[in-house]
FISE-658795 format. One line per 5 residues: number of its first residue (from 1); for each residue y, z, x of N, C-alpha, C. Coordinates in pm, whole numbers, m for minus. Example, Ala and Ser with C-alpha at 12.3 -4.5 7.8 and 13.67 -1.06 7.14 Angstrom:
# FISE-658795
1 = m569:780:1319:m450:780:1230:m330:780:1320 | m225:708:1285:m106:714:1367:3:787:1290
END
This chain:
# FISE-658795
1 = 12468:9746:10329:12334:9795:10358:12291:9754:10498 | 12179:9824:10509:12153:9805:10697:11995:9834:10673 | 11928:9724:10606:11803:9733:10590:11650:9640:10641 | 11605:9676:10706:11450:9622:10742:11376:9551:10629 | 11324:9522:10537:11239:9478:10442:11123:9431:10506
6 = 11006:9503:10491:10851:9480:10594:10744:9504:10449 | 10715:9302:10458:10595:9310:10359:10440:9245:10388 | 10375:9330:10408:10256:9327:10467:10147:9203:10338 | 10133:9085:10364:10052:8994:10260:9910:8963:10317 | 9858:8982:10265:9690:8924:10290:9644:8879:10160
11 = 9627:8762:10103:9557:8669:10013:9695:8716:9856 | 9823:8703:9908:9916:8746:9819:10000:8614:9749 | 9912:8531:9782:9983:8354:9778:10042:8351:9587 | 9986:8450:9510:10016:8401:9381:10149:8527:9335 | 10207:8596:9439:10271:8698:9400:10432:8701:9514
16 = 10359:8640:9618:10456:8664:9777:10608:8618:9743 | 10645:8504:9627:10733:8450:9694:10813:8534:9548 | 10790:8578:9437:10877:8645:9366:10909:8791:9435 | 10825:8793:9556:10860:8966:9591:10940:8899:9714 | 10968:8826:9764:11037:8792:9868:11167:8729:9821
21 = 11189:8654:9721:11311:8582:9705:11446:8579:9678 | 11419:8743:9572:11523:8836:9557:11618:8856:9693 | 11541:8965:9821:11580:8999:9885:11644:8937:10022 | 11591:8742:10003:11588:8676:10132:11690:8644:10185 | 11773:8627:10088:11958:8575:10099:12051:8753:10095
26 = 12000:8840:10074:12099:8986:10031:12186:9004:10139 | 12292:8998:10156:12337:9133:10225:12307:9216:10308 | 12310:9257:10408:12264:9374:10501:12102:9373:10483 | 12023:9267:10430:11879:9255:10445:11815:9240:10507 | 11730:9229:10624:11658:9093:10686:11508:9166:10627
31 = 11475:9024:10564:11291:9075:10534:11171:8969:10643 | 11098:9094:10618:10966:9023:10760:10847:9052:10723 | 10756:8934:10691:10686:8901:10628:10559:8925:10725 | 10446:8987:10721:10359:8999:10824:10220:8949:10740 | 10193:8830:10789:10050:8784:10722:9931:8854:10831
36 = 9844:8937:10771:9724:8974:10828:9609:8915:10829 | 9649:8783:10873:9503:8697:10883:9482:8661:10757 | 9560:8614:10684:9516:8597:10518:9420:8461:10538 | 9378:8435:10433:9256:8337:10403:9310:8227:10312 | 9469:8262:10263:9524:8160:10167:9627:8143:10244
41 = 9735:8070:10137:9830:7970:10222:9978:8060:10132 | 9937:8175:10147:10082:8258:10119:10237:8241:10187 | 10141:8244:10302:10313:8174:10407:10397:8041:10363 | 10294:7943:10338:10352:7813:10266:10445:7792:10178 | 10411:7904:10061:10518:7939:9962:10628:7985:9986
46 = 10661:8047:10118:10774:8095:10134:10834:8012:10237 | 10811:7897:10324:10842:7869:10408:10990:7811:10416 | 11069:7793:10273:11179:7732:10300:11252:7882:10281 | 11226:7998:10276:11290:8082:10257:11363:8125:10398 | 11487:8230:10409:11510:8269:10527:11446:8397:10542
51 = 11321:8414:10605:11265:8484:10666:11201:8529:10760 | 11175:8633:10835:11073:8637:10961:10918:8637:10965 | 10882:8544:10972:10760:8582:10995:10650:8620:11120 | 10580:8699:11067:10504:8785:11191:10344:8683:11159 | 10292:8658:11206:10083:8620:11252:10048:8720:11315
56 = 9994:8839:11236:9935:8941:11304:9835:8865:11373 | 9756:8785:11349:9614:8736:11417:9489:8818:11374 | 9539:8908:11297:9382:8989:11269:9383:9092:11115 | 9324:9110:11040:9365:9236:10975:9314:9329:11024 | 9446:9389:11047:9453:9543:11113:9458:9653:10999
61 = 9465:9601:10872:9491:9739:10770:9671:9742:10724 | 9698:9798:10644:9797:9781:10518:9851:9896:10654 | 9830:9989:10767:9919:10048:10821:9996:10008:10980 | 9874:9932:10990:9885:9787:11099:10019:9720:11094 | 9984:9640:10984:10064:9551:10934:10245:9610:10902
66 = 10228:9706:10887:10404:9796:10862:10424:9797:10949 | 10380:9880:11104:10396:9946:11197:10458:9831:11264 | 10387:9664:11239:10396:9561:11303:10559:9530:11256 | 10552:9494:11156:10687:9448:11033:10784:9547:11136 | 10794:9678:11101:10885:9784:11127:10949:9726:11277
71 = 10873:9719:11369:10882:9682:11528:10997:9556:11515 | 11021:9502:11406:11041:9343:11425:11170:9326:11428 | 11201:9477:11363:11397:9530:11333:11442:9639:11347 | 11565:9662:11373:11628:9755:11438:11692:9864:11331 | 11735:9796:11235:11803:9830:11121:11793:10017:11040
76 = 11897:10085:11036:11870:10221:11029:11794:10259:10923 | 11729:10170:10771:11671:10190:10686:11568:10066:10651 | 11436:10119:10678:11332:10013:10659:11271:10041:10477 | 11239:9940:10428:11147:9934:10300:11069:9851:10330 | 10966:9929:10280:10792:9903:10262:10776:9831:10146
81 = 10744:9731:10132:10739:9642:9995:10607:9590:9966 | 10517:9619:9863:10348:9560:9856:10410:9442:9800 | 10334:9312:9826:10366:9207:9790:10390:9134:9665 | 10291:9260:9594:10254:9224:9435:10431:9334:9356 | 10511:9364:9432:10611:9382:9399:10705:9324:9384
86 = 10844:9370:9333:10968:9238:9288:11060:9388:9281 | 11188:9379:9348:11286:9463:9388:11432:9364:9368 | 11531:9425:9339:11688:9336:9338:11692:9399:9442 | 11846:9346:9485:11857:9403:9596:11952:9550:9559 | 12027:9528:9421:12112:9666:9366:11988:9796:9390
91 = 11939:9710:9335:11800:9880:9335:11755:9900:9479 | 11749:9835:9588:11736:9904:9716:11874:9927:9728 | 11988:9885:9680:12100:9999:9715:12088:10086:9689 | 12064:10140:9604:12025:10262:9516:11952:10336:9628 | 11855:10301:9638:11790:10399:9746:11862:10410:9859
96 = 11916:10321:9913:11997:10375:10063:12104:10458:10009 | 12189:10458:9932:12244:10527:9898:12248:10720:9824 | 12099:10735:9815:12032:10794:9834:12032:10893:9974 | 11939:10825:10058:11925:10877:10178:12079:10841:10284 | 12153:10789:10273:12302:10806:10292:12394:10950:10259
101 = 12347:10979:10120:12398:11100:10086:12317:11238:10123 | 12210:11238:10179:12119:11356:10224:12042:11309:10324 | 12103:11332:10448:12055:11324:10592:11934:11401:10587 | 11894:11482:10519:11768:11553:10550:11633:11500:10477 | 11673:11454:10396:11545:11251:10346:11526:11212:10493
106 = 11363:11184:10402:11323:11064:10546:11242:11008:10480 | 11274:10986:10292:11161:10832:10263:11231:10911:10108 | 11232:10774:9993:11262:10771:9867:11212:10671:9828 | 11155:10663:9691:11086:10595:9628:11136:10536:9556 | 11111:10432:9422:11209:10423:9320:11100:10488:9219
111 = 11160:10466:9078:11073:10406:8956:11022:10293:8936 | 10892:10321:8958:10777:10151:8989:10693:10198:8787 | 10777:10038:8761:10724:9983:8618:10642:9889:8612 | 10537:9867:8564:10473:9750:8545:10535:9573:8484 | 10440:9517:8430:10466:9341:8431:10542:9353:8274
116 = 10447:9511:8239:10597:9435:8070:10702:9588:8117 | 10717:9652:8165:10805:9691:8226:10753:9877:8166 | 10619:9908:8147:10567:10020:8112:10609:10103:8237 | 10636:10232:8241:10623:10358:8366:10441:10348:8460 | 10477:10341:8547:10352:10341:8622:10392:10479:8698
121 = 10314:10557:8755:10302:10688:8740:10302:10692:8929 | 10401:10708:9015:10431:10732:9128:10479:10835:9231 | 10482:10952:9104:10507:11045:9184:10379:11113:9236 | 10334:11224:9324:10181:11270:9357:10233:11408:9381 | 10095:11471:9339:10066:11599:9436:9997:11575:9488
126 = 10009:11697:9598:9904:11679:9773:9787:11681:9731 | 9686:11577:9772:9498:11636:9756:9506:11740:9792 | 9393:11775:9681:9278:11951:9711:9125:11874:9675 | 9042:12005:9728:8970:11950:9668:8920:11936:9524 | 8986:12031:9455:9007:12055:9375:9008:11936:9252
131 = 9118:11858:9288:9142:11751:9246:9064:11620:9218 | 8977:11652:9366:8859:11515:9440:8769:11525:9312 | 8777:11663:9295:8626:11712:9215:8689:11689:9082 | 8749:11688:9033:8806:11682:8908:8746:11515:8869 | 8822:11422:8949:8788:11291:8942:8627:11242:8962
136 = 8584:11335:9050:8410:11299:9033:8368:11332:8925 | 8412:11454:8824:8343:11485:8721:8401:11413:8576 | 8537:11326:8612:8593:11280:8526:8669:11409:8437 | 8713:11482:8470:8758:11564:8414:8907:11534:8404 | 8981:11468:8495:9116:11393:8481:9116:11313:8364
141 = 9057:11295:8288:9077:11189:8220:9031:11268:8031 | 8992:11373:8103:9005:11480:7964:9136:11530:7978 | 9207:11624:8097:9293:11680:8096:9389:11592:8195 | 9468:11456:8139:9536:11366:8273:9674:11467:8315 | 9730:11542:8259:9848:11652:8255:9801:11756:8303
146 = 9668:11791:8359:9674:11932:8405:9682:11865:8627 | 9763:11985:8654:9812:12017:8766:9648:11957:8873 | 9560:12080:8823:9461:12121:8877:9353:11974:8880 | 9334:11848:8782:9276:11745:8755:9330:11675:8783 | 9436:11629:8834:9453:11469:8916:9586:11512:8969
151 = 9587:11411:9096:9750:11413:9206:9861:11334:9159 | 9790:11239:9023:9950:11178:9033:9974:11233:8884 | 10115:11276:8905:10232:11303:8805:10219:11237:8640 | 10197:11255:8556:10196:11182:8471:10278:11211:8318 | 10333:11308:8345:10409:11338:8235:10519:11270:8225
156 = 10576:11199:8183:10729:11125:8173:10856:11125:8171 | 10879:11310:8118:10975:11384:8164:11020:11407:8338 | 10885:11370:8400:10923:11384:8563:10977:11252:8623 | 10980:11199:8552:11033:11029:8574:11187:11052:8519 | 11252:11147:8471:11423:11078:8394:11489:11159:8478
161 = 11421:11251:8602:11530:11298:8693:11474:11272:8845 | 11556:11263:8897:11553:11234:9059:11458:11402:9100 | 11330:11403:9195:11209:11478:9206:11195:11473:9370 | 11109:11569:9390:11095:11567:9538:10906:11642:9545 | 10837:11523:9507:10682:11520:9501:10644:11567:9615
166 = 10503:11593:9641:10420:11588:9737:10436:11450:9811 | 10411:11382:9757:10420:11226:9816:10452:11103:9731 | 10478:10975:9749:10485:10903:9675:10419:10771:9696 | 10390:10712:9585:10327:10566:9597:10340:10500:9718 | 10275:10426:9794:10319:10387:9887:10370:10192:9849
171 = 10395:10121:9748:10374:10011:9674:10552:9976:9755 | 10632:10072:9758:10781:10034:9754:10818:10222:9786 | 10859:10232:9921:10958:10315:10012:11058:10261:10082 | 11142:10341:10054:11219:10313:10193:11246:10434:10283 | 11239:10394:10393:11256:10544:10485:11358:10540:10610
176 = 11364:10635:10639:11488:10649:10725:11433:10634:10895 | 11455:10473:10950:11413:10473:11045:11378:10589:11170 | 11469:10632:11184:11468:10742:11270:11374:10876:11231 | 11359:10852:11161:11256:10985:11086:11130:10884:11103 | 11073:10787:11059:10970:10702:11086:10914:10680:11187
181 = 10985:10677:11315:10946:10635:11458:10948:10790:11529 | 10989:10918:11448:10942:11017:11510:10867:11056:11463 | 10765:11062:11343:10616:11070:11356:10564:10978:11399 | 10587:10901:11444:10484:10783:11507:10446:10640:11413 | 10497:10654:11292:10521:10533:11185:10332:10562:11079
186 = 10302:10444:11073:10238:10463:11004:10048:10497:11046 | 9983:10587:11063:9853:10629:11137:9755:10478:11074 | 9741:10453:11169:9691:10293:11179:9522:10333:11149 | 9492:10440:11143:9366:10482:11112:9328:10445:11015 | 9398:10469:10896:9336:10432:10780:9437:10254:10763
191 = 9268:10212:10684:9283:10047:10657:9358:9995:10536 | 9309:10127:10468:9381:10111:10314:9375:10195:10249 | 9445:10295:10152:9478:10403:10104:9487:10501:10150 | 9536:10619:10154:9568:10759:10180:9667:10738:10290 | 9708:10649:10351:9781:10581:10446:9982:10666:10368
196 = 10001:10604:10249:10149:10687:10216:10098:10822:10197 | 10028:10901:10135:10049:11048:10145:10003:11051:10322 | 9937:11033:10386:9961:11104:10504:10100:11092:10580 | 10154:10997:10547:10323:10967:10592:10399:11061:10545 | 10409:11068:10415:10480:11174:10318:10446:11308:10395
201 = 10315:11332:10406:10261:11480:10403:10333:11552:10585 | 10305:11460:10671:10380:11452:10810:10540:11403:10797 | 10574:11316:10715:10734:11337:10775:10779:11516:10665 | 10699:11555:10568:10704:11720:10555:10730:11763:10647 | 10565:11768:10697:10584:11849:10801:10655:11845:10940
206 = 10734:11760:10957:10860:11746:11057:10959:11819:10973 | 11009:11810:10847:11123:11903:10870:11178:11787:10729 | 11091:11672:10706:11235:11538:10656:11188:11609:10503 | 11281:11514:10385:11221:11554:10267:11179:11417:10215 | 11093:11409:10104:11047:11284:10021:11129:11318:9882
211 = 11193:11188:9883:11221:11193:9685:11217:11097:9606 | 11209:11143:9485:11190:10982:9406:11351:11020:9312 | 11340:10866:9324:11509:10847:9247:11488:10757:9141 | 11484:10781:9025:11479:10666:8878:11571:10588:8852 | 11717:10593:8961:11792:10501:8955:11787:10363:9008
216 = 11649:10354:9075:11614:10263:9156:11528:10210:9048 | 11490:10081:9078:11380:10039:8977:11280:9913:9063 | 11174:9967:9078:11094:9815:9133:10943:9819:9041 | 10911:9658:9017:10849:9612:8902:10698:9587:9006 | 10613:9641:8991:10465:9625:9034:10373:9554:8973
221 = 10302:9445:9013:10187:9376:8958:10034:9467:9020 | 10037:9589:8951:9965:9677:9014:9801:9656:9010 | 9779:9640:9143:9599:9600:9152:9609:9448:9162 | 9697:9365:9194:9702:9248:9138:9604:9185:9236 | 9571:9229:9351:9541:9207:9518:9375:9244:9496
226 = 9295:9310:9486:9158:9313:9458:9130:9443:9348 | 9045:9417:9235:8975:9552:9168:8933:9657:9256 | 8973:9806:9197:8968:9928:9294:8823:9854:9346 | 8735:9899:9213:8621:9930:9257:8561:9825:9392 | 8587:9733:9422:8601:9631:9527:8659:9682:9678
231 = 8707:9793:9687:8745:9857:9737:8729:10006:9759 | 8628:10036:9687:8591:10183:9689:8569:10232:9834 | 8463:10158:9875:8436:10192:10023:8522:10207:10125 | 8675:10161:10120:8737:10171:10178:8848:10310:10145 | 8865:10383:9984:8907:10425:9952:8819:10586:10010
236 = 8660:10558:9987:8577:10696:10060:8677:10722:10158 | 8638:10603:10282:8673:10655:10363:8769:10725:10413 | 8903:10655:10382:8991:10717:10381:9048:10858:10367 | 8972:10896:10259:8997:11035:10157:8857:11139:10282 | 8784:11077:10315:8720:11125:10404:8797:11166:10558
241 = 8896:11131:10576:8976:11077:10694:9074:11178:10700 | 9133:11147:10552:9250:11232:10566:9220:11391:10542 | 9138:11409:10457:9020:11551:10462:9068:11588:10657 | 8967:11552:10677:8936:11560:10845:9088:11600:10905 | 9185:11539:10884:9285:11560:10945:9410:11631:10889
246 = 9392:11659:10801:9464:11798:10712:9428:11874:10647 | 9315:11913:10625:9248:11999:10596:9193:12104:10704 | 9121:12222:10647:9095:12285:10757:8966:12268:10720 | 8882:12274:10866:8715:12234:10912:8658:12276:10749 | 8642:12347:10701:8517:12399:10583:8567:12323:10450
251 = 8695:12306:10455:8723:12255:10320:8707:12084:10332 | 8702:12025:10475:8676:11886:10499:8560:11842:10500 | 8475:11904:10544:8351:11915:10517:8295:11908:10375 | 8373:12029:10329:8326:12012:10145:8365:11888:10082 | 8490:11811:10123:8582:11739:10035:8469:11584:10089
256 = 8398:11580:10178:8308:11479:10203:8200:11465:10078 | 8139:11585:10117:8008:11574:9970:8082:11542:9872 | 8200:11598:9848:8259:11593:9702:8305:11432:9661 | 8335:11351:9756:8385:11228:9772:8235:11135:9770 | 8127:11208:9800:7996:11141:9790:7955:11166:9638
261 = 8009:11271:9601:7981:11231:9433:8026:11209:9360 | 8222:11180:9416:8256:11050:9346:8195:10940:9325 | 8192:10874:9441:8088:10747:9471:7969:10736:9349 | 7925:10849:9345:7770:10845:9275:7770:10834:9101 | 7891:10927:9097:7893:10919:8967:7928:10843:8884
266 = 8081:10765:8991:8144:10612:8935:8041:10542:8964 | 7970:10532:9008:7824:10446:8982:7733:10426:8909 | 7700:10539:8881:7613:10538:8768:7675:10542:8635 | 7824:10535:8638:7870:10545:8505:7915:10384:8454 | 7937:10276:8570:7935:10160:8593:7851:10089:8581
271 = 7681:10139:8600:7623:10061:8616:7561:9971:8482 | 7626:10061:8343:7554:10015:8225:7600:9831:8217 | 7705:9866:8237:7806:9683:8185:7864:9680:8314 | 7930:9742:8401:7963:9639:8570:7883:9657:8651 | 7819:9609:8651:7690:9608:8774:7780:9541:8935
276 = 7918:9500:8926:7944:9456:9045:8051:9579:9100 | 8068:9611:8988:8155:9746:9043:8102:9873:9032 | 7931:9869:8997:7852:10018:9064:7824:9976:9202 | 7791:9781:9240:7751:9804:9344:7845:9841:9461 | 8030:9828:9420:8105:9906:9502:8139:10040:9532
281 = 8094:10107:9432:8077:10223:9468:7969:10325:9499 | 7853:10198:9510:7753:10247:9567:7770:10212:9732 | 7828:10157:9776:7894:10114:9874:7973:10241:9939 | 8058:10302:9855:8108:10388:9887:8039:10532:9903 | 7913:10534:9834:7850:10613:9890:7770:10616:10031
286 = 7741:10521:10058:7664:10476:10143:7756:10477:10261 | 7923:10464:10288:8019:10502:10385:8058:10609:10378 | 7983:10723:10325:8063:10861:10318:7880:10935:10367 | 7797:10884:10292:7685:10936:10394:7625:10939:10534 | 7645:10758:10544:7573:10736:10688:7639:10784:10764
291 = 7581:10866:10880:7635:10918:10987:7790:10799:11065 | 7880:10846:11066:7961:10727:11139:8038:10655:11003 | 7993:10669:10893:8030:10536:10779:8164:10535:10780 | 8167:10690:10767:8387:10750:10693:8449:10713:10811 | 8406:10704:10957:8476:10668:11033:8583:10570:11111
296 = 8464:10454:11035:8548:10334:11038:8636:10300:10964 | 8772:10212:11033:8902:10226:10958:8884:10080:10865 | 8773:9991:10890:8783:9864:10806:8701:9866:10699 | 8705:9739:10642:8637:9711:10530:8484:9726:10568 | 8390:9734:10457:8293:9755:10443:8208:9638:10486
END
């Protein structure tokens, strides 16, 4: 193998060193650890390990932090690893072996299972708005299998064969350097989410393909890092962002209001028993209204 391993940690101190330890000694590995200004002592845990570590000095955002990692190695196949993940190193063979056999890949996913080893649902279709609106009205969650009500994949039959989604999780990729550094790596715009489908959706549209392979297997402690709703405001924006920049003018425009009544409705549907997670997504309304809010790429 001839692989990069770039894992972006910010406050990951209770997860960092089972997603790092596997891979630290492998074979054709080198992994590089990029702390974004964390607030805990994540690095500590790993310090007898053989690894690189990066001090961003700041959090720059979950696309920051790759772009940084990526820079650090040369290696013809990089993986993206969230911290709250755990990978062998057979199963990133699996994936290079993969994009080894089809030069026209430029990113593969695995099968990402949860802590008792359940299917977590990683394949996507492209946002519409369609979709946005589905989730504001909660209608995904009447119909989680229809096409038209939510982007990620959820039927289980699409998990027992190797697929070529709209996009995929961004938790655990690997991509084909050279395809990575000719879109420009990862759009540092967004701080946190919509960040892998806009990768996916642009190395498309260059020409590369995305696939997911079930022969691969990586184990996710999913959410382990902060509750969505703790994060909503950052999730508006985003979805506000990427609207703006792949969409065309009338439908980005729409997909804003529509993302403002996400916000509103997960709010008021929160507010009976979580009062701390209406006030995040009242938050998120409040960055999708104020003039300027969706714009900014940081936290709230």
């Amino acid at each position: 193998m001839n692989v990069d391993v770039v894992i972006v940690s910010y406050s990951s101190a209770d997860t960092i060193r089972a997603c790092v330890e596997p891979l630290a000694d492998a074979d054709g590995i080198a992994v590089h650890v990029v702390d974004n200004a964390s607030p805990d002592d994540a690095l500590e845990r790993i310090a007898d390990l053989p690894v690189d570590v990066i001090r961003a000095g700041r959090n720059g955002g979950f696309s920051f932090g790759c772009n940084r990692g990526a820079a650090m190695g040369n290696a013809e196949y990089v993986l993206f690893l969230n911290p709250d993940a755990v990978m062998a190193p057979a199963d990133v063979a699996a994936l290079v072996a993969v994009l080894d056999g089809d030069p026209r890949l430029g990113v593969v996913g695995p099968r990402l299972v949860g802590a008792d080893g359940e299917l977590l649902p990683s394949q996507r279709r492209d946002p519409r708005l369609r979709s946005t609106l589905a989730q504001a009205l909660f209608l995904h969650r009447l119909r989680p299998r229809a096409a038209w009500a939510d982007e990620q994949i959820r039927d289980p039959e699409h998990y027992d064969a190797p697929g070529e989604p709209g996009w995929l999780s961004g938790a655990c990729l690997l991509m084909r350097r050279s395809a990575f550094e000719q879109i420009g790596g990862f759009d540092e715009g967004f701080f946190l989410y919509c960040e892998d489908t806009d990768i996916c959706v642009r190395l498309r549209a260059s020409g590369w393909g995305v696939r997911y392979e079930p022969g691969a297997v990586a184990r996710h402690q999913e959410g382990s890092s902060a509750p969505r709703a703790a994060l909503a405001a950052i999730h508006a924006r985003s979805r506000v962002r990427y609207a703006g920049l792949h969409y065309a003018r009338p439908a980005a425009v729409l997909e804003r209001g529509v993302v403002a009544l996400w916000a509103a409705t997960h709010a008021l549907a929160a507010l009976p028993r979580r009062r701390s997670a209406a006030r995040g997504y009242a938050a998120a309304l409040r960055a999708v209204l104020v003039p300027g809010g969706a714009g900014a790429a940081g936290p709230p």
